[in-house]
C-alpha positions as CSV (number, residue, x, y, z in Angstrom):
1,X,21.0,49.3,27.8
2,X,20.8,45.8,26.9
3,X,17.7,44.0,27.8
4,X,17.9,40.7,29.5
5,X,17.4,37.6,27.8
6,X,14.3,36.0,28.8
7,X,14.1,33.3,26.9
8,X,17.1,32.0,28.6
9,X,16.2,33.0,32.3
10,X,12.2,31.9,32.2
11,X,11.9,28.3,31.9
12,X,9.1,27.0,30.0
13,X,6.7,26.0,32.9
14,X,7.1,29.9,33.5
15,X,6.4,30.5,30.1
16,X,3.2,28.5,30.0
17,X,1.8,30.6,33.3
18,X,3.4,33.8,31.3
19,X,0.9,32.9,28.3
20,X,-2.0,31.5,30.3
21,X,-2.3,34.8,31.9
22,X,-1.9,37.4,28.8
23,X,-4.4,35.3,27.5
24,X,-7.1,36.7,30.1
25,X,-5.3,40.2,30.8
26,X,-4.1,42.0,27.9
27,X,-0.9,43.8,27.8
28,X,-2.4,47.2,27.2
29,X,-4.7,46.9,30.4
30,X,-3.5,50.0,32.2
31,X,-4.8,52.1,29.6
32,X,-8.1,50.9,30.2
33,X,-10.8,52.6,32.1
34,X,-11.0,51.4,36.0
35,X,-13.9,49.3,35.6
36,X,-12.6,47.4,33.1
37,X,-9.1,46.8,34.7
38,X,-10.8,45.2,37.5
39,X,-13.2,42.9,35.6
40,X,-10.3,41.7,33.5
41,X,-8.4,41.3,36.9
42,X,-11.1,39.2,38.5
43,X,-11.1,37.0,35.5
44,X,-7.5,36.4,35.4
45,X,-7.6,35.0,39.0
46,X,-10.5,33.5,38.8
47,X,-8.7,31.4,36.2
48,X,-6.0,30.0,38.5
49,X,-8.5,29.4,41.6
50,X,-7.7,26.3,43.1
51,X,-9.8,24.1,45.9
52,X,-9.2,24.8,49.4
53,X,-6.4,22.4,51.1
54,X,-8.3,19.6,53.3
55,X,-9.3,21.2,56.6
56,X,-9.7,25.1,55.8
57,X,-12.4,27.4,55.4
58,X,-13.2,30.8,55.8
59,X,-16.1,33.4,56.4
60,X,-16.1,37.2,55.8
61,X,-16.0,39.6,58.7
62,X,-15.1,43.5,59.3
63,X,-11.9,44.3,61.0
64,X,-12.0,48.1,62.4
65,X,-14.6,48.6,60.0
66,X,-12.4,47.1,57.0
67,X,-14.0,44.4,55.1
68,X,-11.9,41.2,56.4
69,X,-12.1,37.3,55.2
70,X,-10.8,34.8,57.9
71,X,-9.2,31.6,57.4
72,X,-9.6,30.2,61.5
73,X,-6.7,28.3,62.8
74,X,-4.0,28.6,65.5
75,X,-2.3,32.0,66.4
76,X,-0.2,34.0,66.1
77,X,-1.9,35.9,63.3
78,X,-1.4,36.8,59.5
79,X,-2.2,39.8,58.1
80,X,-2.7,39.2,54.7
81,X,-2.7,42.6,52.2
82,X,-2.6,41.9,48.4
83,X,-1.4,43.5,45.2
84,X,-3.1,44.6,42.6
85,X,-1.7,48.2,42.2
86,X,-3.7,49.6,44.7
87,X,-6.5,49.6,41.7
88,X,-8.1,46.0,41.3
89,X,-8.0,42.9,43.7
90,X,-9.6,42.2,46.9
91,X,-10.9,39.2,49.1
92,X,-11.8,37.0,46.5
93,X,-8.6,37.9,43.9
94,X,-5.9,36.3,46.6
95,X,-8.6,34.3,48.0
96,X,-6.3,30.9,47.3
97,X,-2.9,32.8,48.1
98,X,-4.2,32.8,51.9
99,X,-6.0,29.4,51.9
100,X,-2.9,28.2,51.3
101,X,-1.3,29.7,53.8
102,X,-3.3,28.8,55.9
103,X,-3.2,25.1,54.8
104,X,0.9,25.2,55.2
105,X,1.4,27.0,58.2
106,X,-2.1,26.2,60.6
107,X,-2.2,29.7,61.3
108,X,-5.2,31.7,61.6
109,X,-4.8,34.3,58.0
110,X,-6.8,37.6,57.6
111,X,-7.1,39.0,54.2
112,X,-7.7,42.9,54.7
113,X,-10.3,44.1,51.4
114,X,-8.4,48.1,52.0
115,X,-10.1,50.8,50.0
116,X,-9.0,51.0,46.5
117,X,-8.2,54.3,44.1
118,X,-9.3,55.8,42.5
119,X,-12.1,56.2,44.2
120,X,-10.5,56.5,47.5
121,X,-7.0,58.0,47.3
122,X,-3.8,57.8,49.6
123,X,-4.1,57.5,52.9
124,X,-7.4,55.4,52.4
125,X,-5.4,51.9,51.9
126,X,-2.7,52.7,54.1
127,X,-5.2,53.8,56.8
128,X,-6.9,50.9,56.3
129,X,-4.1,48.4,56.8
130,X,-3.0,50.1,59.6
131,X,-6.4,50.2,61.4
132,X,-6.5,46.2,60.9
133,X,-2.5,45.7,62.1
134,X,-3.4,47.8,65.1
135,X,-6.6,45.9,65.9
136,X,-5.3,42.2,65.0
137,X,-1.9,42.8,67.1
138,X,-4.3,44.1,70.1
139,X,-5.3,40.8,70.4
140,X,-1.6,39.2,69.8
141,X,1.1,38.6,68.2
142,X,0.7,39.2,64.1
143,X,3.0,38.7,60.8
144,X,2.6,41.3,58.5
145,X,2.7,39.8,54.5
146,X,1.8,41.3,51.5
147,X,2.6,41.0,47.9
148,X,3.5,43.7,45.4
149,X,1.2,46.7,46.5
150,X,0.2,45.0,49.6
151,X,3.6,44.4,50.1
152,X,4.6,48.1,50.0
153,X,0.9,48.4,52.5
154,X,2.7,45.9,54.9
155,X,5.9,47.6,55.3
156,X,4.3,51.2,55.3
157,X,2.3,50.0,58.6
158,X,5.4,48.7,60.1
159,X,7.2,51.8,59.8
160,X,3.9,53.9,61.1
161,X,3.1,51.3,63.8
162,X,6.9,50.3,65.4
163,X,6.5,52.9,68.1
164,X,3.1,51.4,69.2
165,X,4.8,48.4,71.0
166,X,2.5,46.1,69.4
167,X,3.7,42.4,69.3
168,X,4.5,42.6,65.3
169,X,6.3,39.2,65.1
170,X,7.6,39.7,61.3
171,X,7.0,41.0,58.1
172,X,7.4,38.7,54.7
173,X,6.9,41.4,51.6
174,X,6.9,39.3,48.2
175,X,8.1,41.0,45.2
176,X,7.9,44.5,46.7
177,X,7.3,48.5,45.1
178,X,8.7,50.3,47.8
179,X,9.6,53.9,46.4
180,X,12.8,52.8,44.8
181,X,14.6,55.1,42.0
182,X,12.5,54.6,38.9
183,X,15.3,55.2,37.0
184,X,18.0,53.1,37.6
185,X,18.9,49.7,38.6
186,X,16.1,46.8,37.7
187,X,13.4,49.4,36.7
188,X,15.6,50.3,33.6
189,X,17.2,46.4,33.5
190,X,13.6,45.1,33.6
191,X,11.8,48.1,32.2
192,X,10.0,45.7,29.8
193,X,10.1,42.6,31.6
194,X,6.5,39.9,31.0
195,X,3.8,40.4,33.3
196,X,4.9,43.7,35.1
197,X,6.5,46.8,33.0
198,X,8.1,50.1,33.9
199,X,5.3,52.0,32.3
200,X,3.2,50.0,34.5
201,X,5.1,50.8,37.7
202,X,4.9,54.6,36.7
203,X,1.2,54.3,36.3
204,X,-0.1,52.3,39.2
205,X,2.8,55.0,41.1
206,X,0.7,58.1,40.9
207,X,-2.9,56.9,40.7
208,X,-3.4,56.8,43.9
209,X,-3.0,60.4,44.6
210,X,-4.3,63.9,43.1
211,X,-1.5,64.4,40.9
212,X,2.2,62.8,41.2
213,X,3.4,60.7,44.2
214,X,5.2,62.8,46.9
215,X,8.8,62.1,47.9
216,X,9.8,61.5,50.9
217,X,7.0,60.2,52.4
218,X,7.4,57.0,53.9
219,X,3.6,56.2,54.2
220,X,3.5,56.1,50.3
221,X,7.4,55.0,49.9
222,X,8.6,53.0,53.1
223,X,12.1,53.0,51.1
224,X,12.5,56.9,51.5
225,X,12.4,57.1,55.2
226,X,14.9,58.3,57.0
227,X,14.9,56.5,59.8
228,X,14.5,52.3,59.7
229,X,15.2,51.3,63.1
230,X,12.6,49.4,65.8
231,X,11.6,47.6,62.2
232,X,10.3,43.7,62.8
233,X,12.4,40.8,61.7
234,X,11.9,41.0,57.8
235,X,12.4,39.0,54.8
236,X,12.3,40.4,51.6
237,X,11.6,38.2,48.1
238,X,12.0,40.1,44.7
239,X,11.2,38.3,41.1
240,X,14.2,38.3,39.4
241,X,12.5,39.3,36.0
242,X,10.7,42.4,37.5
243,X,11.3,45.9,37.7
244,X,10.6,46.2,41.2
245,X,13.1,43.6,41.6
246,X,15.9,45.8,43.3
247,X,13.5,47.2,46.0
248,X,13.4,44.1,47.9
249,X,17.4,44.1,48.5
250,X,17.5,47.8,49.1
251,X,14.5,47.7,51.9
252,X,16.5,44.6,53.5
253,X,19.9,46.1,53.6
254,X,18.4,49.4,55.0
255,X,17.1,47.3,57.8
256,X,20.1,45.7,58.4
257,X,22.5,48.6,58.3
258,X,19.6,50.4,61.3
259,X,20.4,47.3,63.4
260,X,17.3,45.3,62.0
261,X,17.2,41.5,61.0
262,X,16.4,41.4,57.3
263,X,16.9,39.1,54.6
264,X,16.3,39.7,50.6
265,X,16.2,36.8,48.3
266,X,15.9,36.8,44.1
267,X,13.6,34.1,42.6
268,X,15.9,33.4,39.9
269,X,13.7,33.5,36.5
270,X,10.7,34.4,37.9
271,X,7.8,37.2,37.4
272,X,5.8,39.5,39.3
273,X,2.2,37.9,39.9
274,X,4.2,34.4,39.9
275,X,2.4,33.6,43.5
276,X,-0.5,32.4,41.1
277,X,1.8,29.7,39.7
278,X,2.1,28.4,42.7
279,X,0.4,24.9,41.5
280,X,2.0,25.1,38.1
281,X,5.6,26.2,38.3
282,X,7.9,24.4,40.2
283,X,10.2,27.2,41.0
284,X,6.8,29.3,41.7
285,X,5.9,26.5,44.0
286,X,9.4,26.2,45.4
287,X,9.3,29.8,46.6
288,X,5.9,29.5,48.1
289,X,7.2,26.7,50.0
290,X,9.9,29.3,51.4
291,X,7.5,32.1,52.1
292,X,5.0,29.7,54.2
293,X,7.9,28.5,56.1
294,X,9.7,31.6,56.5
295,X,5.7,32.8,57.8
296,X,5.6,29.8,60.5
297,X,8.9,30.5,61.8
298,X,8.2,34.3,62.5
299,X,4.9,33.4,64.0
300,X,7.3,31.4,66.4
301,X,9.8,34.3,66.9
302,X,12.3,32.1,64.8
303,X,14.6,34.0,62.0
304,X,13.8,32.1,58.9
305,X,16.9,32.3,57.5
């Protein structure tokens, strides 16, 4: 198969962000042991931290006995869950991602620190974000977001929580994994793509269970349910240079087709993680402007799109 040229679709502010972050996280990282992943992941965001926007602040607090950090402002709520492969990241990694949401929209953001595997294999994470969907939307309305992993966490609690008739407003899933077929499509298009590769995908698929991923299960895969109606209002954004890539368009058309409002969009020439280039790359910071905005108007039961 004929790999995509890169050079041509990633522009060289993408480039620069590309190269700033293989500089702190090496491309062999997965192989590493568990500790180590995590230390070079904290170091890698740390890099791209960013002062709080005028006004916002935050303070740490359990959520349904989850470690939670809270951005105060207006309701409805966010439900923030990040990537990081289900392995590394936490409050401090996306720490910026949700200040910054919380600076463009005014809403009040909660950053969910879900159990991590190894050490604590699936359900643990799913459980988790659950637990704090359920006890956030208890209070009022809540948009789910989440990027990559958290992103896959986000939709997962949708489909568990939809019968619960809690006032779930939206979900905004950034450059999804979401159980799609590893082998066609943008995991073999993509396969070595920078910043996210197929052999990454395949590892970060199984680790967190006892041996290989079930099928079929939608708390693990929301795309291989069998059944996506009563779904919130969803948008969809994939990285066009990403091997998860086609799972965003094939969650959103599901949607649809079960009577669902859903939208999918394609960065064009950008890469998974690119929500840290959010201050450097203009179509980074383009798309962020789109994700904040499509956040406010589900928080005010608007469709986005």
């Amino acid at each position: 198969m004929t790999q995509p040229d890169y050079q041509t679709l990633i522009d060289a502010p993408t480039w620069a962000f590309i190269e700033r972050t293989n500089a702190s996280y090496p491309p062999d990282t997965a192989t590493l042991s568990i500790a180590e992943q995590r230390a070079i992941y904290d170091r890698m965001c740390a890099a791209f931290d960013t002062p709080y926007p005028p006004g916002v602040t935050s303070h740490d607090q359990p959520i349904a006995g989850v470690p939670c950090r809270i951005y105060p402002g207006a309701r409805p709520t966010v439900l923030y869950l990040h990537g990081g492969g289900y392995v590394v990241g936490g409050l401090h990694s996306h720490d910026g991602v949700c200040a910054d949401i919380r600076g463009a929209t005014g809403l009040t953001v909660v950053s969910a620190d879900y159990r991590l595997s190894p050490e604590h294999l699936h359900p643990a994470a799913f459980d988790d974000a659950c637990s704090v969907a359920r006890t956030l939307a208890a209070k009022g309305p809540l948009v789910l977001v989440g990027d990559s992993a958290g992103a896959n966490l986000a939709a997962a609690a949708c489909h568990a929580l939809r019968r619960e008739s809690l006032p779930i407003r939206g979900q905004v899933l950034i450059y999804p994994g979401l159980g799609g077929d590893l082998n066609q499509g943008s995991y073999l298009t993509h396969a070595n793509a920078p910043m996210l590769t197929r052999d990454d995908v395949l590892f970060y698929k199984d680790i967190r269970h006892a041996g290989p991923a079930p099928a079929g299960d939608p708390t693990v895969s929301p795309l291989q349910d069998t059944d996506f109606t009563g779904l919130p209002p969803t948008l969809a954004i994939a990285a066009e240079c990403d091997p998860l890539a086609d799972d965003a368009q094939a969650y959103a058309t599901k949607v649809a087709e079960a009577g669902g409002r859903a939208q999918w969009v394609v960065e064009q020439g950008l890469v998974h993680g690119y929500l840290r280039a959010r201050h450097s790359v203009p179509r980074a910071a383009e798309s962020f402007g789109r994700i904040t905005s499509a956040i406010a108007a589900l928080a005010e039961g608007r469709w986005p799109c």
